[in-house]
VOGU-3710 file (C-alpha; in Angstrom, 3 decimals, decimal comma):
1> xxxxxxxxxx> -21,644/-7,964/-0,982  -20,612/-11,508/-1,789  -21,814/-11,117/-5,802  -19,118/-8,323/-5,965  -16,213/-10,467/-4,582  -17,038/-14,069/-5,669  -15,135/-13,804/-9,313  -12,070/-12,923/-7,087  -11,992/-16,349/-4,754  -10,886/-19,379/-6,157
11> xxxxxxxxxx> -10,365/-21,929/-3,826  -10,360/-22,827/-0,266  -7,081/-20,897/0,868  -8,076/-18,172/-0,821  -11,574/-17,875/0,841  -9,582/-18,479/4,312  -7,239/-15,738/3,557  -10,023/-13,454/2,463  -12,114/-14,294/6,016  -8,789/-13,364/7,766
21> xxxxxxxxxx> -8,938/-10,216/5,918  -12,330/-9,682/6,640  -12,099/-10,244/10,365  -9,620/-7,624/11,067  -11,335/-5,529/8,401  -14,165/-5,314/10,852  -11,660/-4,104/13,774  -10,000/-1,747/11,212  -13,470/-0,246/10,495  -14,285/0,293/13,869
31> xxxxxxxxxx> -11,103/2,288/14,681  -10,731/4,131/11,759  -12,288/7,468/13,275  -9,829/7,640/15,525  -6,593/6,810/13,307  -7,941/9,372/11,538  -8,339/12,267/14,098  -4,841/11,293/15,756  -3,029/11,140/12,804  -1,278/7,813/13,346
41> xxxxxxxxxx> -1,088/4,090/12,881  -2,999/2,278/15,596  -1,198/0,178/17,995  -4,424/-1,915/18,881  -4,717/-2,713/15,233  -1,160/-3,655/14,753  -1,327/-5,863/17,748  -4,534/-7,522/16,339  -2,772/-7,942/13,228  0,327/-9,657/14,397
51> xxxxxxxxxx> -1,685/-11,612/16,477  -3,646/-13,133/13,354  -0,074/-13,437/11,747  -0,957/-10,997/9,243  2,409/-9,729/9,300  3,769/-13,336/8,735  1,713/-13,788/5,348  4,386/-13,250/2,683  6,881/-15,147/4,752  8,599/-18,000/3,146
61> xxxxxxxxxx> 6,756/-21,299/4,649  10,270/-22,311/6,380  9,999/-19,387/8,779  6,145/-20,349/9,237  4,578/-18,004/6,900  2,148/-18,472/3,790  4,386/-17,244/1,539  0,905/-15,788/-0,149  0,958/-14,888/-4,162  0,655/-11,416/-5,805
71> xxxxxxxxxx> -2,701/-12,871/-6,642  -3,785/-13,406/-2,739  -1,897/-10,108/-1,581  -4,347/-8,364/-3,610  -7,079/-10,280/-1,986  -6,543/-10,134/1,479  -5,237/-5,969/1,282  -8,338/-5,053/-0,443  -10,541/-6,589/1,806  -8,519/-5,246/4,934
81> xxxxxxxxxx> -8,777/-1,502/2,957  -12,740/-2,081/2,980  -12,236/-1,279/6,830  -9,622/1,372/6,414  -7,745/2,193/3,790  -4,793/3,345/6,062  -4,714/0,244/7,943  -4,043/-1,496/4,551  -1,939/0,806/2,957  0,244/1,205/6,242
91> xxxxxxxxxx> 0,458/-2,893/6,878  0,901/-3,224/2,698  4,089/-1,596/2,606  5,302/-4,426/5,593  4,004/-7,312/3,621  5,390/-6,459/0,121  8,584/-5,421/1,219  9,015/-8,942/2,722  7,413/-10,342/-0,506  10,181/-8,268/-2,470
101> xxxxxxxxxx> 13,010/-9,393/0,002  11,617/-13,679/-0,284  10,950/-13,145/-4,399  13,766/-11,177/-5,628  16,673/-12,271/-3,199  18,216/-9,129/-3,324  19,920/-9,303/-0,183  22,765/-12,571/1,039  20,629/-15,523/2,330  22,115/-14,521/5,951
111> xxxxxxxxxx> 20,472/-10,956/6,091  17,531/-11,958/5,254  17,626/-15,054/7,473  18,177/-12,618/10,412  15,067/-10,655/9,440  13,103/-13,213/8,632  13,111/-15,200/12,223  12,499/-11,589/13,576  9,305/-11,395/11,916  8,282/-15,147/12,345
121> xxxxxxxxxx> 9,077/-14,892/16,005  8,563/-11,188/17,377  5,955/-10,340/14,585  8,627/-7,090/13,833  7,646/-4,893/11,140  9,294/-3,256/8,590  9,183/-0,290/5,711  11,511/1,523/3,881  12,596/4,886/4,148  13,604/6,165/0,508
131> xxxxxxxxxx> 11,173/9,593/0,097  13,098/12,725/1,189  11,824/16,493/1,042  14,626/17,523/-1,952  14,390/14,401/-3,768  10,577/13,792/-3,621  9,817/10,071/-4,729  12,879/7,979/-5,267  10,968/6,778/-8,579  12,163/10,068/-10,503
141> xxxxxxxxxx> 15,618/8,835/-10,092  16,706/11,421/-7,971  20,024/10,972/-5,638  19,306/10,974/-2,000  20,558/13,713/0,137  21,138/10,875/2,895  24,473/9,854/3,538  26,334/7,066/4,429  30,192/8,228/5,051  32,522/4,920/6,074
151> xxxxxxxxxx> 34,347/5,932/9,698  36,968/2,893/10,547  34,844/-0,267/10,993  31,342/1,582/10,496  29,030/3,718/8,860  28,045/7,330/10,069  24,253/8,041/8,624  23,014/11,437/8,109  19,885/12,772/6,802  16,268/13,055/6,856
161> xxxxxxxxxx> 13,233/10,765/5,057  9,480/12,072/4,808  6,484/9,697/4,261  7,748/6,975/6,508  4,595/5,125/6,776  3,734/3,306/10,007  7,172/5,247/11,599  5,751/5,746/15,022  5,430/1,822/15,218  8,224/0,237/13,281
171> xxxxxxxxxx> 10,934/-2,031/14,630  12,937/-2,092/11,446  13,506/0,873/8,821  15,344/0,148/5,722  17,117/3,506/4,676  18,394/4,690/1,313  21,500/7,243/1,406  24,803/7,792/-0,850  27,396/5,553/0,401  30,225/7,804/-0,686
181> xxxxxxxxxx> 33,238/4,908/-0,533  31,278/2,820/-2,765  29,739/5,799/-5,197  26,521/4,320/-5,095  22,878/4,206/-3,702  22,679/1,448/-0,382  20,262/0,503/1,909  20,839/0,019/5,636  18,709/-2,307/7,961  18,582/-0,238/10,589
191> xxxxxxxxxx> 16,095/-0,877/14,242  14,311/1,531/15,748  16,531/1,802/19,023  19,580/3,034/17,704  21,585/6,224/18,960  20,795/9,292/16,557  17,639/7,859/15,184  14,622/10,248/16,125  10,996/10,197/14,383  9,396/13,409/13,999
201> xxxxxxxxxx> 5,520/13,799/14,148  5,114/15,836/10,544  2,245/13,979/9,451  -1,044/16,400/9,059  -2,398/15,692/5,952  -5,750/15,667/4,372  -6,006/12,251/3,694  -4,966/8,797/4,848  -3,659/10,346/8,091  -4,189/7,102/10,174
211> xxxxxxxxxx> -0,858/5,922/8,184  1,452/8,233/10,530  3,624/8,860/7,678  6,034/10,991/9,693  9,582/12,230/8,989  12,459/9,962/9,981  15,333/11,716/11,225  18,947/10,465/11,017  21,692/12,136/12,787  25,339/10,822/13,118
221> xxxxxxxxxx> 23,769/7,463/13,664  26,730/5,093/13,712  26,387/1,220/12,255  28,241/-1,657/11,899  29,214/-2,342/8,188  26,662/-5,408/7,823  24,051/-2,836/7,916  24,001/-1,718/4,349  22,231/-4,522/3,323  21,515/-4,269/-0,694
231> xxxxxxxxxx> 23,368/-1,890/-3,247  20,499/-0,112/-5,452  20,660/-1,815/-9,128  20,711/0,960/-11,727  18,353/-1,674/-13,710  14,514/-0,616/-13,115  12,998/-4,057/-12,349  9,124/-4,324/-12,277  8,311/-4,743/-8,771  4,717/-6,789/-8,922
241> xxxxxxxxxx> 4,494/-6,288/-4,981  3,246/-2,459/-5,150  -0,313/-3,349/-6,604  -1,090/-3,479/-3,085  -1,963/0,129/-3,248  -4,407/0,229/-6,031  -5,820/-3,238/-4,060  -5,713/-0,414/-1,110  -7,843/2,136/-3,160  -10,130/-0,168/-4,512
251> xxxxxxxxxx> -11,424/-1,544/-1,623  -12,081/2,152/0,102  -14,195/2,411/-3,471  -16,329/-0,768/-2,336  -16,461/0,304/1,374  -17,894/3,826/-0,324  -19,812/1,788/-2,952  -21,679/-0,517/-0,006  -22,339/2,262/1,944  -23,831/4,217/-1,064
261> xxxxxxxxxx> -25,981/1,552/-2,001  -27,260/0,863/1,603  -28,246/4,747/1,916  -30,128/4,396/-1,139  -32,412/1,763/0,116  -32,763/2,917/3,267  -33,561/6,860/2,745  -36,995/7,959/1,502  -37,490/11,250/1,644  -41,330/12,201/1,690
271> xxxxxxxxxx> -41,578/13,448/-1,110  -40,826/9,991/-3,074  -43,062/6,837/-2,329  -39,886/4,740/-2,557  -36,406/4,851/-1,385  -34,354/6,358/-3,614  -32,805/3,465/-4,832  -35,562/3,370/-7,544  -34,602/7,192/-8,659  -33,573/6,399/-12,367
281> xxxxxxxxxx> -30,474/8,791/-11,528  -30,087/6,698/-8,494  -29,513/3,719/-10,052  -27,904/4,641/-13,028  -24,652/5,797/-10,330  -24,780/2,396/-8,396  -24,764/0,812/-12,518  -21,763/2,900/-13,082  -19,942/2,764/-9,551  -20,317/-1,587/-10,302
291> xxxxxxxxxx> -18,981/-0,841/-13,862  -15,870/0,803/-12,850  -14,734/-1,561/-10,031  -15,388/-4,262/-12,028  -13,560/-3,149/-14,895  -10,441/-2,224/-12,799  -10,716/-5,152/-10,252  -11,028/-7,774/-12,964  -7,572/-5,565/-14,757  -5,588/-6,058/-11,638
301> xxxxxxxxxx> -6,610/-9,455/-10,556  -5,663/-10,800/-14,297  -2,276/-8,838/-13,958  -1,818/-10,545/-10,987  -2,489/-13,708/-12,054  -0,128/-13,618/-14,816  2,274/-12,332/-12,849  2,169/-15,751/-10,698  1,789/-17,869/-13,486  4,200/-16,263/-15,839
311> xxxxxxxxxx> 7,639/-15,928/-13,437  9,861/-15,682/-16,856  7,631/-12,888/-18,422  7,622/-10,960/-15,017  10,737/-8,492/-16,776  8,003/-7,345/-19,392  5,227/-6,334/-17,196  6,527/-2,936/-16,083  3,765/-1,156/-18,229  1,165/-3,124/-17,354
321> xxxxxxxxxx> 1,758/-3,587/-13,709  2,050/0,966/-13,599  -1,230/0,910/-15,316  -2,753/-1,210/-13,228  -2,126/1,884/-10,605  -3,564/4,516/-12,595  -6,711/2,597/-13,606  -7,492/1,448/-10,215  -6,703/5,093/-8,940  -8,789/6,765/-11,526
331> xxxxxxxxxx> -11,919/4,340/-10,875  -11,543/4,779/-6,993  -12,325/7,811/-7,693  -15,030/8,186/-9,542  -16,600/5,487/-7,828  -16,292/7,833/-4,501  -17,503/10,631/-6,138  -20,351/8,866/-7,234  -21,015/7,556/-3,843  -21,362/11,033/-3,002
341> xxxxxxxxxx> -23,891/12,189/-5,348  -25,822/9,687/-4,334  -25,745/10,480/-0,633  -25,936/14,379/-1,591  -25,004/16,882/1,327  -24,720/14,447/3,811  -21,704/13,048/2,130  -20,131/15,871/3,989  -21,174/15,308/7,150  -18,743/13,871/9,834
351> xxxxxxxxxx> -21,438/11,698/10,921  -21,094/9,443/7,735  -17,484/8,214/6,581  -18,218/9,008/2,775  -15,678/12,751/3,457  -13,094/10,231/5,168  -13,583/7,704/1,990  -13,013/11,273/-0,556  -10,213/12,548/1,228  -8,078/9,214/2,043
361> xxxxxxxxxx> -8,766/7,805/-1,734  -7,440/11,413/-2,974  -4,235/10,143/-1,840  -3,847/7,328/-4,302  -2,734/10,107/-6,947  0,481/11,027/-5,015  1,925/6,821/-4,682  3,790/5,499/-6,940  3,616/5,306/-10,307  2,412/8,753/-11,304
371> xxxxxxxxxx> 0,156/8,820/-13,887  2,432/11,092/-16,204  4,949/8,474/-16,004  2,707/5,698/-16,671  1,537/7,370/-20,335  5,013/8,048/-21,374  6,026/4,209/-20,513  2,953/3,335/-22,564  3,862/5,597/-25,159  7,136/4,576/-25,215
381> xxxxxxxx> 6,519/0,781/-25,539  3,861/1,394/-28,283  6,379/3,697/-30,533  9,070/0,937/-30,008  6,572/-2,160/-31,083  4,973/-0,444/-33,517  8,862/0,194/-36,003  8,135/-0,690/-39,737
//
C-alpha cells in the first residue's frame, strides 16, 4: 500500500495531511455500509471530521486553517475516498468551495469574513445549490428556473435545486436563481434555518447514496439584500478546485484495487496449489489495474502541481484540468471492473464491498465535466493552435 502512494508525498506536511486523511479514512470505511443503506451523509462522520478540522483545511491561515494547495486537496480527498467515496465526495464539495471563495475572491472581503469565522469557529459547512430538474447541470449554461424577485428592502426566493449534496446536514447553502432587477444569475448565502426553506428526502440512487444528495426546496423565502452574495461572471474561468472528484474516484479504484489484490492472495481454491495470485490472468489484471491508476494519478497530481506553481497560467488550463476528470473517471473504472474479474461472482455479493465500489464509482460519469464536453474543448483548442 505505501509503494502505490509514496510518488504522491513530498514532504513532512504533506505526509501529516495524508495521516489525517487516513485516520478518518478508517472511520469512513467502517460506516460506509450504513451511509449506504440509509441513503444519507453521516452525522458521526461529519462530527469526526470537524473535530480533526477537516473542514478548516482550505481556510486561509488567519482564520486558523491550512489554507492546503490543489496539490494537497488531492491528497488528503483521495485518501479519505479510499474509506468511502461518499464521505469524500460529500466533504469535497465543502472544502473546494471555500478554496474557490479564499483563491478567487469572488465575493467583498466582508462576506467572506462572516463565513469564514463561521467555519473556523462553529466548524459550519457549506455547498452550493446550482443543479435544478429543468436545467440539469448549471455547466450547459442553462438559466435557472430559481428566482430571486426584489420586494422593498429584500429578496423573495422561489424554486427548487436537486443534487444538493450533504443537504440533510448543511448549515450554509449557496443558491443560484435569476435575480430579475439585476437581469442576471446571483448567488445567495442562505442558512439552513430560514422561513420557507424545506429539504426534501429525493435521494435513492444507485450509487454514492451515502452523499444525501436531496432536493432543496425554496418557497417565498424572504432575505435581506446582503444575501446575494456574488453575481455569476458570464466569463467561464477554470475552476482547479473540482479535481477533487476524480481524487474522489480514484481512491474508490485503490480501495477496489487493495481489496482485489488481498483476495487474490488469500483465496485458493482446491483445485490450484497456489492462491490465485499466481494465475497468469490473475496477475496480468492487478499489472493493468497498477497501470491505469498510475497513469491517471501521476496526470492529475502533475496538473495539480502546475496549477500551484503556475498562478499566471491558471486561465489556460481549462482543457487540461476537464481532462483530468474524464481520465481519472475512465480508469476508475476499469480498474473496478477489473477488481471484479478478479474476485469473480463474489464481487456481487453484499458480503464484500467490491458491488458498493461498481455502483458508487458509476457515478463519476454524471459530475462535472462530461466527457462530450471535454472532447469538443480538446477539439476545439487543437483546431485553433493548429491555423497555418
Amino acid at each position: 500500500m505505501a509503494n502505490i502512494f509514496s510518488p504522491f508525498i513530498h514532504n513532512e506536511r504533506q505526509r501529516d495531511l495524508w495521516n489525517l486523511a487516513h485516520s478518518l479514512s478508517v472511520r469512513a470505511k467502517s460506516r460506509r455500509t450504513e451511509v449506504d443503506q440509509q441513503a444519507s451523509f453521516s452525522e458521526e462522520m461529519l462530527r469526526d471530521l470537524k473535530e480533526a478540522d477537516y473542514v478548516t483545511l482550505t481556510l486561509p491561515e488567519k482564520y486558523n486553517g491550512k489554507n492546503i494547495s490543489l496539490y494537497e486537496l488531492l491528497l488528503v480527498q483521495e485518501q479519505l475516498a479510499v474509506g468511502d467515496g461518499s464521505t469524500a465526495l460529500s466533504i469535497g464539495w465543502h472544502l473546494g468551495v471555500v478554496k474557490e471563495l479564499a483563491d478567487d475572491q469572488t465575493w467583498s472581503a466582508d462576506d467572506f469574513h462572516r463565513l469564514a469565522i463561521e467555519i473556523s469557529e462553529k466548524k459550519k459547512i457549506v455547498n452550493r445549490a446550482a443543479t435544478e430538474p429543468a436545467t440539469g447541470s448549471p455547466t450547459r449554461g442553462g438559466r435557472p428556473e430559481t428566482s430571486a424577485t426584489l420586494e422593498g428592502d429584500h429578496y423573495v426566493i422561489n424554486g427548487r435545486k436537486s443534487f444538493t449534496t450533504m443537504a440533510n446536514v448543511l448549515d450554509y447553502f449557496i443558491v443560484s436563481a435569476y435575480v430579475e432587477n439585476k437581469k442576471a444569475v446571483g448567488w445567495f448565502l442562505i442558512p439552513n434555518d430560514v422561513s420557507g426553506l424545506t429539504v426534501e428526502q429525493t435521494w435513492d440512487t444507485l450509487g454514492m447514496r451515502g452523499t444525501g444528495s436531496d432536493d432543496l426546496v425554496l418557497t417565498n423565502v424572504k432575505l435581506p439584500q446582503e444575501a446575494l452574495v456574488e453575481i455569476q461572471s458570464p466569463k467561464r474561468v477554470p475552476k482547479g478546485w473540482l479535481l477533487h472528484i476524480p481524487a474522489c474516484y480514484l481512491g474508490i479504484a485503490i480501495a477496489a484495487r487493495n481489496d482485489a489484490i488481498q483476495f487474490a492472495k488469500n483465496y485458493q481454491p482446491n483445485s490450484l496449489k497456489t492462491t490465485i495470485s499466481e494465475v497468469p490472468h490473475v496477475k496480468q489484471k492487478i499489472g493493468e489495474m497498477d497501470f491505469e491508476l498510475l497513469q491517471a494519478r501521476h496526470f492529475m497530481y502533475a496538473i495539480a502541481k502546475k496549477w500551484d506553481e503556475n498562478p499566471e497560467e491558471r486561465n489556460l488550463l481549462g482543457p487540461e484540468l476537464a481532462a483530468v476528470k474524464v481520465s481519472a473517471t475512465n480508469a476508475a473504472l476499469k480498474v473496478v471492473d477489473l477488481a471484479m474479474r478478479i474476485v469473480g461472482g463474489r464481487g456481487l455479493s453484499k458480503d464484500y464491498s467490491f458491488e458498493q465500489y461498481y455502483r458508487d464509482v458509476r457515478a463519476g460519469i454524471h459530475n462535472p465535466p462530461m466527457e462530450d464536453m471535454v472532447i469538443q474543448m480538446l477539439a476545439g483548442r487543437a483546431l485553433e493552435n493548429n491555423q497555418q
